[in-house]
Backbone bond lengths (Angstrom), bond angles and torsions (degrees), N, CA, C in turn:
res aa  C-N    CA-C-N  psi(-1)  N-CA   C-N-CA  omega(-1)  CA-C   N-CA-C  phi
1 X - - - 1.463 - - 1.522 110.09 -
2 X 1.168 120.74 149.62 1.460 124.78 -161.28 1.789 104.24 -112.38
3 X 1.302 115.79 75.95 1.292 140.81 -145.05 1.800 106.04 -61.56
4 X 1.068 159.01 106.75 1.385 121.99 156.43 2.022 130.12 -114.54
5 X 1.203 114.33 -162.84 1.726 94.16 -178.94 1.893 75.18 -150.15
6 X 1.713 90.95 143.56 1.260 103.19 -170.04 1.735 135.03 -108.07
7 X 1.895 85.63 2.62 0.926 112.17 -140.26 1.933 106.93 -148.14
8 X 1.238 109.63 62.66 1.537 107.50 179.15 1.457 112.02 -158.38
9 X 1.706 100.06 161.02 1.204 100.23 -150.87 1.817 90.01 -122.39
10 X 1.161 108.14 162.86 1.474 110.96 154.31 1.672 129.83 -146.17
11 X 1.072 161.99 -81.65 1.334 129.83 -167.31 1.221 108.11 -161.07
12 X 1.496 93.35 19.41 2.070 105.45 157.56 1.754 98.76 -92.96
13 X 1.250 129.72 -0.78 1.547 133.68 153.04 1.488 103.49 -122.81
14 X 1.420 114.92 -119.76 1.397 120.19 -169.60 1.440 135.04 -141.80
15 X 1.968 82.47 56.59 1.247 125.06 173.10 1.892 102.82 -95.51
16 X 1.668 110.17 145.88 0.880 105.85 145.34 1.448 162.03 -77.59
17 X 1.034 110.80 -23.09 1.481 129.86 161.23 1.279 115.80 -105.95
18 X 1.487 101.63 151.21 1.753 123.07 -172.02 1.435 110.39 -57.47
19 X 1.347 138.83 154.53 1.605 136.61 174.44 1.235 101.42 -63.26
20 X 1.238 157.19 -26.22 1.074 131.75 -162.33 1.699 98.21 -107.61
21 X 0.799 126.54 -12.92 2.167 143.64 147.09 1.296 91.62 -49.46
22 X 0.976 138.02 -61.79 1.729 144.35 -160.12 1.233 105.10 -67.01
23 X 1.393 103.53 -45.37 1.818 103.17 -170.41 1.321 95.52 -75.27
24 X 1.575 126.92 -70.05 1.555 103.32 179.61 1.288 141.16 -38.20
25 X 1.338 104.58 -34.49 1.848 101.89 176.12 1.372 98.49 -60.74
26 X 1.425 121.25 -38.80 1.989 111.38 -157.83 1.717 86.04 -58.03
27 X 1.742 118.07 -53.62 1.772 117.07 -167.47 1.832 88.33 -45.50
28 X 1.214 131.07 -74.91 1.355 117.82 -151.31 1.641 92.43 -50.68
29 X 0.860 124.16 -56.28 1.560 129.28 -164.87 1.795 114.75 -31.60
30 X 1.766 104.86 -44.48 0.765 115.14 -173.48 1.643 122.31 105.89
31 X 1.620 117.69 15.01 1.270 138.37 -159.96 1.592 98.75 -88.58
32 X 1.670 102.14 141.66 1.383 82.25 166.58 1.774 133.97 -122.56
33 X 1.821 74.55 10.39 1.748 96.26 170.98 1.214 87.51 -158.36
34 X 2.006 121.88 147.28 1.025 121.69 173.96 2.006 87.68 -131.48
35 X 1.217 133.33 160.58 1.562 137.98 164.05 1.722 96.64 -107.73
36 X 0.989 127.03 92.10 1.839 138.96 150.81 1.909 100.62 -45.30
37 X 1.659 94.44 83.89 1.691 96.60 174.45 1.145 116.18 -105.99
38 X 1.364 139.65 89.28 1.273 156.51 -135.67 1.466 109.38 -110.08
39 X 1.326 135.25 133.40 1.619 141.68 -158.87 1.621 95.98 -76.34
40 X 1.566 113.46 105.09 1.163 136.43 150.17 1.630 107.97 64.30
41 X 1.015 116.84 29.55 1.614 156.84 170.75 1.180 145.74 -109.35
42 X 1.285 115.98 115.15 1.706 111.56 179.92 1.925 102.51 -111.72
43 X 1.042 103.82 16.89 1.776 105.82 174.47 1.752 123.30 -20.19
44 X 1.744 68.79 -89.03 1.346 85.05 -178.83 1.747 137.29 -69.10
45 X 1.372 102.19 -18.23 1.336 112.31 156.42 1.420 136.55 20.88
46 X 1.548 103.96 -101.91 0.942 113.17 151.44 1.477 146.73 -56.92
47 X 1.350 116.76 -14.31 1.658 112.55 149.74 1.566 120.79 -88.83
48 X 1.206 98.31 -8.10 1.391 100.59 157.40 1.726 128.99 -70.41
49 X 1.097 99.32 -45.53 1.693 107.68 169.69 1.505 119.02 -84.15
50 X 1.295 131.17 1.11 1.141 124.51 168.09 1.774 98.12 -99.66
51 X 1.108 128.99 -19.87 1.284 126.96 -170.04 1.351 101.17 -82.42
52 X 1.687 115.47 -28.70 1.353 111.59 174.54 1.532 122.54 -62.67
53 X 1.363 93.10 -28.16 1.734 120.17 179.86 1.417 95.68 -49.12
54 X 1.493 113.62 -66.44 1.323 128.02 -164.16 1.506 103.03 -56.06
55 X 1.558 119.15 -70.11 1.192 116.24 -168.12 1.440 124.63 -82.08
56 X 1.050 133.42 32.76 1.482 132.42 -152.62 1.168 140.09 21.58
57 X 1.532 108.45 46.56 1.904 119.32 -173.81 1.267 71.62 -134.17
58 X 2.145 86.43 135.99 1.288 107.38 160.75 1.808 100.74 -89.00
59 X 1.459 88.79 138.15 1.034 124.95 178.40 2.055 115.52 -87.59
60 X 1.154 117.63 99.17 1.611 109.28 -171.16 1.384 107.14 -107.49
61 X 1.451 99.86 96.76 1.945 103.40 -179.56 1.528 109.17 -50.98
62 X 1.640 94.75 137.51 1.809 115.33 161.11 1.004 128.16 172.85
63 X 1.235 135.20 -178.46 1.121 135.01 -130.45 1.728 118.89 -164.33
64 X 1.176 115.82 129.04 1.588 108.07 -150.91 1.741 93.03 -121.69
65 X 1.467 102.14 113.26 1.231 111.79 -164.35 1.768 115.97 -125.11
66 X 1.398 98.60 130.56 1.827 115.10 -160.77 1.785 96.28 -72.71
67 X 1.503 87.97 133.44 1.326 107.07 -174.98 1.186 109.17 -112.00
68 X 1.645 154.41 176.00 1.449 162.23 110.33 1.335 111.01 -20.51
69 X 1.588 105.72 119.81 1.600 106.09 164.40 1.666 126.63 -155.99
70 X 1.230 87.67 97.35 1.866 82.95 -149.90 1.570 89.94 -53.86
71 X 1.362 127.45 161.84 1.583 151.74 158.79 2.182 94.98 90.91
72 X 1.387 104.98 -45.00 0.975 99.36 -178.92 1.615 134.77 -120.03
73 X 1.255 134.47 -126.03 1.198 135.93 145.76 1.433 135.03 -110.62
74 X 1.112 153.95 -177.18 1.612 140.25 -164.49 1.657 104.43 175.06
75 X 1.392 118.77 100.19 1.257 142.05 174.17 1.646 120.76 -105.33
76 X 1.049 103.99 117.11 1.516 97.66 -170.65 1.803 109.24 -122.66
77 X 1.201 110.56 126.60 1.558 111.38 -173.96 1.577 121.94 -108.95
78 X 1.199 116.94 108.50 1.371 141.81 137.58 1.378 115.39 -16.29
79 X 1.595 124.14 95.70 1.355 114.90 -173.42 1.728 85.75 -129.49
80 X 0.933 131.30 150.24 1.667 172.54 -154.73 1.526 99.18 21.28
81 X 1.684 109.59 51.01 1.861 111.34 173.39 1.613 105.30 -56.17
82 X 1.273 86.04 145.55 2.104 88.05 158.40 1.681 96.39 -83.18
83 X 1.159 105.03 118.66 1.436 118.46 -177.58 1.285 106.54 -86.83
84 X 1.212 132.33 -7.29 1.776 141.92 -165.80 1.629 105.73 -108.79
85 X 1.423 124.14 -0.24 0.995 132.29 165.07 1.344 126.05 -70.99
86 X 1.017 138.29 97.02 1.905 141.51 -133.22 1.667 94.45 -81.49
87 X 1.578 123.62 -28.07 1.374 128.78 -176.18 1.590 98.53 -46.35
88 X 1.609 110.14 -70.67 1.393 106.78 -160.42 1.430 129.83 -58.41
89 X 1.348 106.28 -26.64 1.340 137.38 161.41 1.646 111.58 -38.22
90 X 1.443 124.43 -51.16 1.411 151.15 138.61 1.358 122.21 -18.71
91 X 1.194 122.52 -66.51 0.827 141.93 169.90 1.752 125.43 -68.47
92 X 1.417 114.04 -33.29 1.074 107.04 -174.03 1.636 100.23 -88.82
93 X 0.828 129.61 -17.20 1.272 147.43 -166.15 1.797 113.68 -74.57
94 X 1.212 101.75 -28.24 1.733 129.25 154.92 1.776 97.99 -38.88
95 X 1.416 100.77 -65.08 1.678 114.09 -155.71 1.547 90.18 -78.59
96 X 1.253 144.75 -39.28 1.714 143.57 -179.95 1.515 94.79 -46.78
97 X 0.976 87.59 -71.20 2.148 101.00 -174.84 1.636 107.78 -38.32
98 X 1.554 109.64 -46.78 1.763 102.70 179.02 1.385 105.99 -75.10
99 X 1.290 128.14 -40.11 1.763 118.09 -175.97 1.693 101.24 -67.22
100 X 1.430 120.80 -54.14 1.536 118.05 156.29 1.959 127.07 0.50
101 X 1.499 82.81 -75.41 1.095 92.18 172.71 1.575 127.78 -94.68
102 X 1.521 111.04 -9.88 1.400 87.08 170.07 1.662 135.61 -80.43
103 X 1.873 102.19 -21.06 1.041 115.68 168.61 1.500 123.91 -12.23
104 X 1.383 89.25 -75.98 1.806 98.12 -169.85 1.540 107.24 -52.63
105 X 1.340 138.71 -28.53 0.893 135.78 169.51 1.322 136.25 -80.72
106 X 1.342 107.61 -16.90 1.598 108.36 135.46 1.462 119.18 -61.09
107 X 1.055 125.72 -82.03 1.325 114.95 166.99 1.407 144.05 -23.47
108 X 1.571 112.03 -39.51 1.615 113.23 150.09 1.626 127.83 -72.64
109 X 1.659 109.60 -0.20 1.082 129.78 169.61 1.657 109.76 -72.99
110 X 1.394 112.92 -77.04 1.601 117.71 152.68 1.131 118.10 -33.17
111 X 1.303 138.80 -24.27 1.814 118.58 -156.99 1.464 73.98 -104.56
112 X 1.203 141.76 -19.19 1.797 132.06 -161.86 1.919 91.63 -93.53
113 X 1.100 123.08 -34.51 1.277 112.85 -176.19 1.425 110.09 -76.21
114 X 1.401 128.56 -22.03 1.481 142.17 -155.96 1.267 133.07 123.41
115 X 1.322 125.33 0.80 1.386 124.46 -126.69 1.592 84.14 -131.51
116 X 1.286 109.33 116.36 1.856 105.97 -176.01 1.073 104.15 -117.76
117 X 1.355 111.53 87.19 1.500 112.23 147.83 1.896 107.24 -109.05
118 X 1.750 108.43 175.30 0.857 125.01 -160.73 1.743 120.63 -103.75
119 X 0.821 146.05 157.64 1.459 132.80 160.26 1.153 99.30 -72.34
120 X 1.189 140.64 -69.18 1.425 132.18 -174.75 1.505 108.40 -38.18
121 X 1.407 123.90 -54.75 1.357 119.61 -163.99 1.667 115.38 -68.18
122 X 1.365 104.94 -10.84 1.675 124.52 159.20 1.751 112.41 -54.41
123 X 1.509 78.83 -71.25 1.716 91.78 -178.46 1.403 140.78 -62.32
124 X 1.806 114.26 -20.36 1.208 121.47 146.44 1.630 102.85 -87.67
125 X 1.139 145.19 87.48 1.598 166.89 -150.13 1.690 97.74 168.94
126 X 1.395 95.61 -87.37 1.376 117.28 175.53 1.461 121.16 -22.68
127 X 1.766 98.09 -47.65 1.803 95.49 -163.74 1.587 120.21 50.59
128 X 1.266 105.28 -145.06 2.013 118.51 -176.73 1.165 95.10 -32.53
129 X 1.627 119.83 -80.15 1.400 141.50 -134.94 1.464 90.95 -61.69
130 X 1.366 99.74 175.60 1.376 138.20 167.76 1.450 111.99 -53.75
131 X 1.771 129.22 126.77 1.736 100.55 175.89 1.515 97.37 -84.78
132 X 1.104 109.80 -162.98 1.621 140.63 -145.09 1.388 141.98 135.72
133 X 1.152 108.41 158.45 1.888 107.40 -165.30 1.416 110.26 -48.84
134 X 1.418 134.02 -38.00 1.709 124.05 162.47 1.229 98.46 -30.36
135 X 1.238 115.26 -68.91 1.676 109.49 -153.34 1.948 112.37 -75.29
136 X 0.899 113.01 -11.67 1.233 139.11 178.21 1.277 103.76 -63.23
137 X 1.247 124.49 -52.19 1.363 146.83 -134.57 1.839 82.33 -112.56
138 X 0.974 121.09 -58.84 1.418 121.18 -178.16 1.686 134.69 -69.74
139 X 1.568 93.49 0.38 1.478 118.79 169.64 1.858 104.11 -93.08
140 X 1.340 102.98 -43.29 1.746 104.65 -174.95 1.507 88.65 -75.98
141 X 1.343 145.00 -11.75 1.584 127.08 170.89 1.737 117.67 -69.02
142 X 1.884 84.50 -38.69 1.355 93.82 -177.23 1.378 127.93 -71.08
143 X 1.307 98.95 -13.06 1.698 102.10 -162.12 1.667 96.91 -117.50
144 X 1.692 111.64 12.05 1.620 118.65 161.87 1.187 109.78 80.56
145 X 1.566 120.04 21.84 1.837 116.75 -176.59 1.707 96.13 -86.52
146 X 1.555 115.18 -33.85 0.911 101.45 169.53 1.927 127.32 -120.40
147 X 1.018 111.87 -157.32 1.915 106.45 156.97 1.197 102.79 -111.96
148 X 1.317 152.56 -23.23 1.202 145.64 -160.82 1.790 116.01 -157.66
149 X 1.801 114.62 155.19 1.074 105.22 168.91 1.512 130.51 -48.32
150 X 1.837 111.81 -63.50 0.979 114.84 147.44 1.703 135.61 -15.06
151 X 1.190 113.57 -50.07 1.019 109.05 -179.00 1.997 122.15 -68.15
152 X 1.770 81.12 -25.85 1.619 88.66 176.36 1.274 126.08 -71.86
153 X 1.572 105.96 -19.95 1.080 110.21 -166.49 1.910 93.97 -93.15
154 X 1.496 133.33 -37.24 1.149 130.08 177.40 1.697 101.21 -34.54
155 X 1.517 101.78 -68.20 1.534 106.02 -150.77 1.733 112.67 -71.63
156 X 1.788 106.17 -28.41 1.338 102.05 -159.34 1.530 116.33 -120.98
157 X 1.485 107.94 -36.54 1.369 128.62 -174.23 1.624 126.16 -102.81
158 X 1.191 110.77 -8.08 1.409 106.52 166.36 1.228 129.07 -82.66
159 X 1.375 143.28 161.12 1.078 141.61 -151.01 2.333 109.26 -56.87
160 X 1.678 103.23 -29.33 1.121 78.46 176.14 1.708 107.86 -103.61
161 X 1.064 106.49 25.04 1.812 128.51 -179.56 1.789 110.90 -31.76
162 X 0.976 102.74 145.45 1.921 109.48 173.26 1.288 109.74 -57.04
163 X 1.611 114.96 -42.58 1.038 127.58 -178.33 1.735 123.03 -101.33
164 X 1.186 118.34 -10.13 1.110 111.02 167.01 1.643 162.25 -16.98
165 X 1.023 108.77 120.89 2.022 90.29 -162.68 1.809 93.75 -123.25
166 X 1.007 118.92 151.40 1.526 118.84 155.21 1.357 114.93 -82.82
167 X 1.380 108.00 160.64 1.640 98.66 176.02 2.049 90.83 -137.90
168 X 1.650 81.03 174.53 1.509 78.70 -177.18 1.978 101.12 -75.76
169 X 1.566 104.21 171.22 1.096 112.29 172.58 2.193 97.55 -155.50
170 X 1.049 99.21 161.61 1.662 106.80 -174.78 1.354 79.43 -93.82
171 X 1.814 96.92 141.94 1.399 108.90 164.26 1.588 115.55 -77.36
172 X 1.636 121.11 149.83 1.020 120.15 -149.11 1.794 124.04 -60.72
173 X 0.788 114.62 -10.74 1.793 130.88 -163.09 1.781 79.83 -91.90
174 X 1.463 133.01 -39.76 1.491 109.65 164.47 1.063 129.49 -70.34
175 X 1.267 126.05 -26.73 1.558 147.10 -149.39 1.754 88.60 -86.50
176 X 1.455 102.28 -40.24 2.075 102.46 -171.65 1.956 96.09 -78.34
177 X 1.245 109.98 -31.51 1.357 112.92 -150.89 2.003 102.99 -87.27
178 X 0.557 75.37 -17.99 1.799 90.29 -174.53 2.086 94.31 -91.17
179 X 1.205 120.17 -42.29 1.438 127.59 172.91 1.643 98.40 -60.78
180 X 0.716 106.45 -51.06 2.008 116.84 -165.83 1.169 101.04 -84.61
181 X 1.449 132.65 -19.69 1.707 129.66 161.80 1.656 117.65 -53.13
182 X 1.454 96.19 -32.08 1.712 109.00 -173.94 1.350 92.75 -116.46
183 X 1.193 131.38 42.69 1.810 123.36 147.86 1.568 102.44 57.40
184 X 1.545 103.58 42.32 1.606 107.14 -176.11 1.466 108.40 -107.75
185 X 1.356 133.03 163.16 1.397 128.53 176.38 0.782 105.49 -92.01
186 X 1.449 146.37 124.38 1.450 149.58 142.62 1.649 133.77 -27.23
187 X 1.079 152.57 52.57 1.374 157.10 -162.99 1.279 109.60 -86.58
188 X 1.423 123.04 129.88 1.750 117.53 171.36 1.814 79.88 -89.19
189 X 1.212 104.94 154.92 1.342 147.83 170.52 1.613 121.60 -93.21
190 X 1.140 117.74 117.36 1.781 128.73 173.55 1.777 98.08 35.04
191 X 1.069 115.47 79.68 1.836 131.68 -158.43 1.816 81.88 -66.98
192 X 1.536 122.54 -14.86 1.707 90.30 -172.95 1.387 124.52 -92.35
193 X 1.338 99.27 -5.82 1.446 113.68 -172.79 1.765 99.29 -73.63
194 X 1.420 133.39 -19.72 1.362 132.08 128.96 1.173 127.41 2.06
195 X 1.261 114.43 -37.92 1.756 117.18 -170.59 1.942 118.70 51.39
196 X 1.191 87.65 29.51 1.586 74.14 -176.39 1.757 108.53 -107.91
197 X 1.532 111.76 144.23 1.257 118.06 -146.13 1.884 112.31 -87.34
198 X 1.583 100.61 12.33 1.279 89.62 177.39 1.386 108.07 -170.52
199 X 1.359 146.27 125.35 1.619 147.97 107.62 1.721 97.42 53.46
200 X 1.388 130.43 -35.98 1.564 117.70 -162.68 1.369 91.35 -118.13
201 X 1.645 121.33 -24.02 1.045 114.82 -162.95 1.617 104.26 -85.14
202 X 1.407 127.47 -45.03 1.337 136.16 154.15 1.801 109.32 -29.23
203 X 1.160 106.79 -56.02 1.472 102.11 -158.71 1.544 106.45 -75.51
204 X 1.514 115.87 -26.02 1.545 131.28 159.64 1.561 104.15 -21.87
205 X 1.956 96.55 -73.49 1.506 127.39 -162.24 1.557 109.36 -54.74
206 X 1.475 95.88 -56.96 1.528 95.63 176.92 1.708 128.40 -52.10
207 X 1.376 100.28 -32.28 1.333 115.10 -176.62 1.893 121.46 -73.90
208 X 1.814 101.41 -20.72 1.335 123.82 -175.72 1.717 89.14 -85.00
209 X 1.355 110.82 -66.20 1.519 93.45 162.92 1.047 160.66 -79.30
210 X 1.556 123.59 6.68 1.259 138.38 153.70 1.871 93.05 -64.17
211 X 0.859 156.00 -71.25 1.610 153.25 163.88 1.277 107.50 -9.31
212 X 1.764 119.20 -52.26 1.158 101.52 -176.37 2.114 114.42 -87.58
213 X 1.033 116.26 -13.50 1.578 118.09 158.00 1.464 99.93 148.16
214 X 1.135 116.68 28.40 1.609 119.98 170.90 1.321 109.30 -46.40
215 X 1.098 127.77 153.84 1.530 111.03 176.04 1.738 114.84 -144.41
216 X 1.786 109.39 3.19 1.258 126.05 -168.93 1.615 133.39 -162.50
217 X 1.353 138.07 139.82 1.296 100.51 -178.26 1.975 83.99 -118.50
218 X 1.280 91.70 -178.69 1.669 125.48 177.49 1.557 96.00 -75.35
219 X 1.379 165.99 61.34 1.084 142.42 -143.34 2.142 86.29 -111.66
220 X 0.744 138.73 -30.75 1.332 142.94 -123.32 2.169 86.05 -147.41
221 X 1.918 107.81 80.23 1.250 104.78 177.36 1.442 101.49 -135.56
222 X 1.554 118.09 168.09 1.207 123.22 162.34 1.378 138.37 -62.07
223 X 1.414 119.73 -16.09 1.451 126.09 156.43 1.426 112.53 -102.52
224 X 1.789 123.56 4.29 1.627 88.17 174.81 1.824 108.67 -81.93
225 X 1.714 96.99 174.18 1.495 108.00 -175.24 1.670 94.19 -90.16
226 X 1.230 115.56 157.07 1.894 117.21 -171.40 2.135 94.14 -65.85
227 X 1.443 118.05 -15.61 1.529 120.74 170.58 1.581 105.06 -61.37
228 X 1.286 110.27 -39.22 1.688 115.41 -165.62 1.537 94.17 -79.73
229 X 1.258 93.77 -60.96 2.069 93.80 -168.62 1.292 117.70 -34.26
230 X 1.652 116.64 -50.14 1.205 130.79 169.38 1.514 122.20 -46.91
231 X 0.944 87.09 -33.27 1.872 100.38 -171.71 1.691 110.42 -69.74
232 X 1.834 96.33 -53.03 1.344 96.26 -168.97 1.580 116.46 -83.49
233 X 1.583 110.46 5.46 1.463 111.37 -170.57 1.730 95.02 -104.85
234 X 1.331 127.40 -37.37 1.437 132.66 152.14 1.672 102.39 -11.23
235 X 1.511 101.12 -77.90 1.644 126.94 -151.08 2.085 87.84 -86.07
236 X 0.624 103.55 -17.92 1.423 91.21 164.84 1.656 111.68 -84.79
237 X 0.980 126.33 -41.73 1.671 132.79 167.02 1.411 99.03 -55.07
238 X 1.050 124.60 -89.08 1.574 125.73 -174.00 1.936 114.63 -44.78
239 X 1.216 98.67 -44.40 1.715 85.23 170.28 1.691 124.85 -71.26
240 X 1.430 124.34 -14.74 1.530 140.08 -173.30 1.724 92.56 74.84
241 X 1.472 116.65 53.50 1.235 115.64 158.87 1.719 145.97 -106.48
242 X 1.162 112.52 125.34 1.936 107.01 176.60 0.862 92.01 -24.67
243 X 2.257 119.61 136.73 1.301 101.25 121.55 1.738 135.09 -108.22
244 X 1.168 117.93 -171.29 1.553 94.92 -172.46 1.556 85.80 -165.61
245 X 1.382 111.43 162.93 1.374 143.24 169.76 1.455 151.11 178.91
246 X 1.342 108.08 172.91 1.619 95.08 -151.40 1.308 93.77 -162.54
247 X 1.621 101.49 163.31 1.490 111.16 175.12 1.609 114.78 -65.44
248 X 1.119 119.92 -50.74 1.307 140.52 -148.50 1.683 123.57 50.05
249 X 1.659 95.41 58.19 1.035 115.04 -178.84 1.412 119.84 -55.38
250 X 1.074 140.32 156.99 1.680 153.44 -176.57 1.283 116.58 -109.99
251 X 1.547 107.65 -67.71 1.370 148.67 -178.39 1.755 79.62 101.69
252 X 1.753 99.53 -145.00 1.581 106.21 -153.87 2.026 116.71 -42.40
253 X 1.179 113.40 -30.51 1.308 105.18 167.13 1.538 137.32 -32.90
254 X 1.830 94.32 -45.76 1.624 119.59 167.89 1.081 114.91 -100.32
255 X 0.849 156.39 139.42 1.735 130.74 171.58 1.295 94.24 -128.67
256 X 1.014 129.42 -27.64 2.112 131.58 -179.41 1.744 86.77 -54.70
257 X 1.553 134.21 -25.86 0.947 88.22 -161.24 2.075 124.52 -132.32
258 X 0.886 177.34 143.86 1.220 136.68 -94.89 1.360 99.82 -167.09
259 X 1.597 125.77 119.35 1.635 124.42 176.05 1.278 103.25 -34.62
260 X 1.427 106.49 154.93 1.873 110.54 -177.50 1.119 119.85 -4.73
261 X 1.606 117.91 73.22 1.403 122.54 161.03 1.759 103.05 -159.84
262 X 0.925 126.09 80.22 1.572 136.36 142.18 1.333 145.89 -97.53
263 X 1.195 130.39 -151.21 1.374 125.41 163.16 1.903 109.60 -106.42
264 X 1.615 90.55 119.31 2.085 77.58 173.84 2.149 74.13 126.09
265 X 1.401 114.40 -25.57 1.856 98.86 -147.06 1.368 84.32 -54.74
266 X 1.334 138.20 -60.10 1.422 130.86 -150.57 2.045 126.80 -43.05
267 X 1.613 93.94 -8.17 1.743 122.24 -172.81 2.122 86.48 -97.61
268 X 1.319 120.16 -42.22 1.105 114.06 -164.35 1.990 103.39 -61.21
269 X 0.866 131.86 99.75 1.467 111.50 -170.30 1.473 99.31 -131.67
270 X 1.151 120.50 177.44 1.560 126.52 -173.62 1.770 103.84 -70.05
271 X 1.512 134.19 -11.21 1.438 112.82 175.48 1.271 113.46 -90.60
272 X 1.292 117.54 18.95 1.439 121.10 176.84 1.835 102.53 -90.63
273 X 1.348 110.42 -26.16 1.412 101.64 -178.60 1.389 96.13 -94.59
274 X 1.416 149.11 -48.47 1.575 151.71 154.52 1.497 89.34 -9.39
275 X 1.258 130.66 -85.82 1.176 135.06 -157.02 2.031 112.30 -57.42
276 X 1.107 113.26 -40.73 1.612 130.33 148.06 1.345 108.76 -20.84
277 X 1.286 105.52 -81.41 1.645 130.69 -174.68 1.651 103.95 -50.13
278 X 1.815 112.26 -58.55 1.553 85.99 179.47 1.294 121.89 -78.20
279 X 1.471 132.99 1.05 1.231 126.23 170.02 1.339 119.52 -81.03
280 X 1.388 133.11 7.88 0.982 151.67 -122.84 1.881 91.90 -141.22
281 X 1.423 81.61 -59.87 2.009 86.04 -168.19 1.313 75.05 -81.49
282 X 1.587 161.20 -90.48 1.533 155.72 -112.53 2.119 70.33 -64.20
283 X 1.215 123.91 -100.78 1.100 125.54 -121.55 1.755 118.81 -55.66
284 X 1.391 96.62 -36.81 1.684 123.53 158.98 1.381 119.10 -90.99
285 X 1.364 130.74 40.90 1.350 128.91 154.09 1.416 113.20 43.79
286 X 1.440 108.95 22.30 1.830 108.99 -176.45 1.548 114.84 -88.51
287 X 1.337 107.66 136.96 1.883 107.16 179.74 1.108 109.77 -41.79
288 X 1.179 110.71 168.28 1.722 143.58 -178.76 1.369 98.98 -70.56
């Protein structure tokens, strides 16, 4: 079977290893296309696709970009963007500037509760990539506030966190429209992290954004329950929607969870990107 993962990040966001680390594990893995969709980032990109060069995994640039969601969260992924397009670059660069600046205010959030860590001690965490609450979260491990990322994020960093900050995010009709500027597919991402309380209410949402140029959902992830999978591959049939999926691998950030290897991978197969590609040339007039 010609395996792929649709959905991973590495450490031009808040991944641990470099893209071209990423691409080799997918070759050991046995992958035969992986998409490197990196938090509000086109970094690594390009060493990602030359490494694919090197190792023989196609490599499918994109980019997993924070959307508006009142009650919950809303991630939407960019799968085969022209990443060399200087616009999006522009644009994403909006969202660098809000994690930029919200940092420190997490952090003066922690130093007011007790909790002394450093910005610096973030930023050598961080390395290359972008900082952010992973790495945030992996400084309070280090310095023994907590046992685990997870755990940092239970007590301090999740949305109802001690320490918590909002940051900006584009409301969603930009988040699709800025993807579709660069001939990218539109995908909502892990649809439950949505927070929405029901089966009609999802299919509502999906349907408000398929209008605005949605073009896919996440149906096929490493945290849904086989109740969810079902659900979102249902409502993907009935809406005329992509589906797609992925680990949303980390490496050490996550560790529960493993490049192309979950529950559901054996559905992840190479006509899920075939099918990508022709929606891709139909909707953008691109050659065969």
């Amino acid at each position: 079977m010609q395996l792929i993962d649709l959905h991973v990040h590495s450490n031009a966001s808040d991944g641990t290893f470099a893209p071209a680390e990423v691409v080799r594990l997918a070759k050991e893995g046995g992958l035969k296309a992986l998409a490197l969709t990196d938090h509000d980032t086109i970094d690594g990109l390009a060493e990602a696709v030359a490494a694919g060069e090197t190792y023989g995994v196609e490599v499918i640039p994109g980019v997993e970009v924070s959307a508006r969601c009142p009650g919950g969260s809303m991630h939407v992924l960019g799968l085969g963007i022209d990443y060399t397009n200087g616009h999006l670059d522009e644009r994403l660069a909006v969202l660098k500037r809000a994690r930029i600046e919200r940092n420190p205010q997490i952090i003066a959030k922690l130093n007011a509760l007790g909790v002394k860590i450093t910005l610096e001690q973030v930023e050598k965490i961080s390395g290359r990539g972008q900082m952010g609450r992973p790495h945030i979260a992996r400084a309070l491990m280090e310095a023994g506030v907590v046992r685990s990322i997870q755990e940092a994020f239970d007590i301090f960093l999740r949305n109802d966190g001690k320490a918590y900050v909002p940051k900006f995010r584009f409301p969603p009709q930009e988040a699709i429209a800025m993807i579709r500027d660069v001939q990218g597919v539109p995908v909502l991402a892990h649809p439950f992290t949505l927070n929405l309380g029901s089966a009609f209410a999802l299919k509502n949402t999906l349907t408000e954004l398929k209008a605005l140029g949605l073009a896919g959902i996440e149906a096929i992830y490493a945290e849904h329950s086989p109740e969810q999978e079902a659900l979102y591959l249902r409502l993907a049939r009935e809406l005329g929607l992509l589906v797609t999926g992925g680990s949303d691998y980390h490496g050490d950030n996550k560790p529960e969870l493993t490049l192309g290897k979950m529950r559901g991978q054996e559905r992840l197969t190479y006509r899920l990107v075939t099918a990508l590609k022709d929606w891709r040339r139909r909707e953008y007039g691109l050659p065969g």
